[in-house]
Residue frames relative to the residue before (quaternion, step in Angstrom):
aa qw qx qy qz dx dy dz
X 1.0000 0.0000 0.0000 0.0000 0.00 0.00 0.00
X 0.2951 -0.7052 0.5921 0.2552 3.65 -0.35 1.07
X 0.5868 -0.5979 0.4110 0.3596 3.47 -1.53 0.47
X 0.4162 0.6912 -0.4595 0.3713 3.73 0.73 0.10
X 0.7958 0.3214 -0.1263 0.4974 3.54 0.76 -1.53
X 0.6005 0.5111 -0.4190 0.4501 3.56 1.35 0.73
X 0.7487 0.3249 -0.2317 0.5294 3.24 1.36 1.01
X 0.1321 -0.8606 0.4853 -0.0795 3.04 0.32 2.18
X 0.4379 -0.6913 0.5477 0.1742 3.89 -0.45 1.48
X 0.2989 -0.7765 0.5241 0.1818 3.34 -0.91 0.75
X 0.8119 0.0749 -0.0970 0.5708 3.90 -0.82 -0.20
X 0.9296 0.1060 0.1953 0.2940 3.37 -0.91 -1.18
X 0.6689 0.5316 -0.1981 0.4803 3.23 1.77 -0.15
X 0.3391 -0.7511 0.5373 0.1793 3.33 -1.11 0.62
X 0.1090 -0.7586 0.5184 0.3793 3.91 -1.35 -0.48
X 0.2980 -0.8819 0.3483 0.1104 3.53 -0.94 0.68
X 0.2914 -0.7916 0.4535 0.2875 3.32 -0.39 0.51
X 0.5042 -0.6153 0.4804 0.3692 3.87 -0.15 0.64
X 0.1892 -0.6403 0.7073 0.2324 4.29 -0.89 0.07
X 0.0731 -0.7576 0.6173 0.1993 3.62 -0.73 0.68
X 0.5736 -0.7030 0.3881 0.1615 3.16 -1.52 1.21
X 0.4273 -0.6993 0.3923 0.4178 3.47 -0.13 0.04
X 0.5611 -0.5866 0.4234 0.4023 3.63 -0.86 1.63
X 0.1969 -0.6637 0.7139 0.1050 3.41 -1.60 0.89
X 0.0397 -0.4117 0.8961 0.1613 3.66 -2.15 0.23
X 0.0399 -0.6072 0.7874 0.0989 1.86 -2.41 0.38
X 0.7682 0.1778 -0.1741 0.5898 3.53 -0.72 0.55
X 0.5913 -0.5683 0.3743 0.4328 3.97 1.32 0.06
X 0.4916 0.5157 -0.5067 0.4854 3.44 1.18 0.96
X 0.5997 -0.5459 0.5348 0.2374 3.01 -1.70 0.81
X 0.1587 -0.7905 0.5548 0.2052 4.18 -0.49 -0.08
X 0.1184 -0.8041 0.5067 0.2874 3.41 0.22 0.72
X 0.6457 -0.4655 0.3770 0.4735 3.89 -1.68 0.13
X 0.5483 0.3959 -0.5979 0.4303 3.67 0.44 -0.28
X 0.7115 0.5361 -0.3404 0.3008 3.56 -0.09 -0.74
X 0.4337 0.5683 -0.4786 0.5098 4.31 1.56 -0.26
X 0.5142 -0.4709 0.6909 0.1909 2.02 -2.05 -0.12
X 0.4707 -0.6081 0.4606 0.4434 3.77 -0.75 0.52
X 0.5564 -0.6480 0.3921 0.3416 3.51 -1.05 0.44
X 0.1862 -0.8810 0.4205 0.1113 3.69 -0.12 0.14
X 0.7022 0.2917 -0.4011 0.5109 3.12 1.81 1.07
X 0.1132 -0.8821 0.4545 0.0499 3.29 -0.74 0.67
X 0.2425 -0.6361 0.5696 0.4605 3.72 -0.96 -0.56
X 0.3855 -0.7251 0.5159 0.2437 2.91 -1.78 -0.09
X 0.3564 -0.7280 0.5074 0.2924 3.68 -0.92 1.10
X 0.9118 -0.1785 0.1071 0.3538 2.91 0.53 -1.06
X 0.4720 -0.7573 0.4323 0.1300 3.35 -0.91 0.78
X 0.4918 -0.5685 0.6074 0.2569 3.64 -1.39 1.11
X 0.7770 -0.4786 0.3225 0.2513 3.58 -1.67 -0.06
X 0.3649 -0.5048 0.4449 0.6434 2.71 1.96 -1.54
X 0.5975 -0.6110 0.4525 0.2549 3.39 -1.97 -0.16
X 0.2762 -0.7475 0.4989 0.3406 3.66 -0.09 0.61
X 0.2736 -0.6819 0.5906 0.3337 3.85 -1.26 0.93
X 0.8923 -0.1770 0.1923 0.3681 3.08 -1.96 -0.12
X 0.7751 0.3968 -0.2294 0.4349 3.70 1.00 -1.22
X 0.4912 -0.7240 0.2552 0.4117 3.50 1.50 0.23
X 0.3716 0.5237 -0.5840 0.4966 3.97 1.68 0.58
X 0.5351 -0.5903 0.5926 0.1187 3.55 -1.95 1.48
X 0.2718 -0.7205 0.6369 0.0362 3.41 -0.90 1.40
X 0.3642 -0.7828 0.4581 0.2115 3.44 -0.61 1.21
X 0.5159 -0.6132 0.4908 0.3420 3.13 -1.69 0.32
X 0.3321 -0.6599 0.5599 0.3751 3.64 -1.13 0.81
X 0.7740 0.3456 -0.2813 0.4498 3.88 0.46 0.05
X 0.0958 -0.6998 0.7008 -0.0998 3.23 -1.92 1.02
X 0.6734 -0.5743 0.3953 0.2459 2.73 -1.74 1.22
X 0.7525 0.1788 -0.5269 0.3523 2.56 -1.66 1.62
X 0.3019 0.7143 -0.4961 0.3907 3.68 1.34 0.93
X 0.1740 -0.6511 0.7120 0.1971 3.14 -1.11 0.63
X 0.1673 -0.6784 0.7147 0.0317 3.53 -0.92 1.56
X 0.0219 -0.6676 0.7269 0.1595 3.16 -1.93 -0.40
X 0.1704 -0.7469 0.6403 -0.0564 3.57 -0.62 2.12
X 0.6600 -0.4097 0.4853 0.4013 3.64 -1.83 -0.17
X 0.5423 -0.7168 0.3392 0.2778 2.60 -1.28 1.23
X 0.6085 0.3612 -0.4420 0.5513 4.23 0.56 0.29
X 0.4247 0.7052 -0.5466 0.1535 3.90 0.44 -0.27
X 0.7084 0.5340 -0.1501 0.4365 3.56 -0.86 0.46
X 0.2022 -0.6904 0.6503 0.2443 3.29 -1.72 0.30
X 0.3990 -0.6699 0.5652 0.2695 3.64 -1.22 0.78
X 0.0144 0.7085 -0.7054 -0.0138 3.49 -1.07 0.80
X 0.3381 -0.5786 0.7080 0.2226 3.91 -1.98 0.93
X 0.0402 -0.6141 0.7831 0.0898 3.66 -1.00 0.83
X 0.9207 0.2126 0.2201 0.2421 3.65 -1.09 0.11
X 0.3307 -0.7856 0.1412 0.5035 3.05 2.07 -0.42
X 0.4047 0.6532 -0.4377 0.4669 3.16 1.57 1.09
X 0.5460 -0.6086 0.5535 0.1585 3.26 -1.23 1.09
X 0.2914 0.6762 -0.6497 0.1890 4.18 -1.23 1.13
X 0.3036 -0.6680 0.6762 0.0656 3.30 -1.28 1.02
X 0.5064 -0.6487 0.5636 0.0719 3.65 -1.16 1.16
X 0.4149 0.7471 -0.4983 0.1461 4.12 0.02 -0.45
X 0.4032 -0.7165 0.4197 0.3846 3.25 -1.16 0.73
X 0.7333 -0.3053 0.2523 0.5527 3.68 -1.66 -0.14
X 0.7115 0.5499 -0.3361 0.2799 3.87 0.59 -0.96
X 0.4958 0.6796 -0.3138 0.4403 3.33 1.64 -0.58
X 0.6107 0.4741 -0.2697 0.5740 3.76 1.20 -1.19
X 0.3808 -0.6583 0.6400 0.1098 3.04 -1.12 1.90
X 0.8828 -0.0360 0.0809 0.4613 4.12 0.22 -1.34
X 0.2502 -0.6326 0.6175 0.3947 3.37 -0.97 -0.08
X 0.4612 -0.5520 0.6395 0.2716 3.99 -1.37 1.09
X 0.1097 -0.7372 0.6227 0.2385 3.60 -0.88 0.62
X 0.4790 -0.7173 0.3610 0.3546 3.97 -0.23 0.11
């Protein structure tokens, strides 16, 4: 069981998998990671059910795993499965889906 499918999002929420950018120099410095920015695109592993409305009928999700999304750049909670890096956030947090 990969470590993705050991974390089933609940209502309205999604998990993500960070995209890492390719390291940058400039001017022939190194940038260390404290110094990035968080990435602000990701895929998605996996997907919650959706949010139940007021009358208690589940409102699907407009997104599914294997989207590339792109959220804000603090959105979310960061979680280590396994020593792999994923961020939790709900569907409203996800600004676009990237179409390829």
């Amino acid at each position: 069981m990969s470590a993705a499918n050991k974390i089933q999002p609940l209502a309205d929420r999604v998990v993500v998998k960070a995209l890492e950018e390719a390291e940058q120099m400039r001017g022939g410095l190194y940038i260390p990671d404290t110094a990035k920015e968080k990435p602000q695109e990701g895929e998605i592993v996996a997907v919650g059910p959706g949010k139940l409305s007021d009358e208690g009928n589940r409102i699907p999700m407009e997104v599914a795993s294997g989207d590339r999304v792109l959220y804000g750049k603090y959105s979310g909670t960061e979680v280590t499965v396994d020593g792999d890096q994923y961020l939790i956030l709900r569907e409203s947090d996800i600004l676009a889906i990237v179409n390829h």
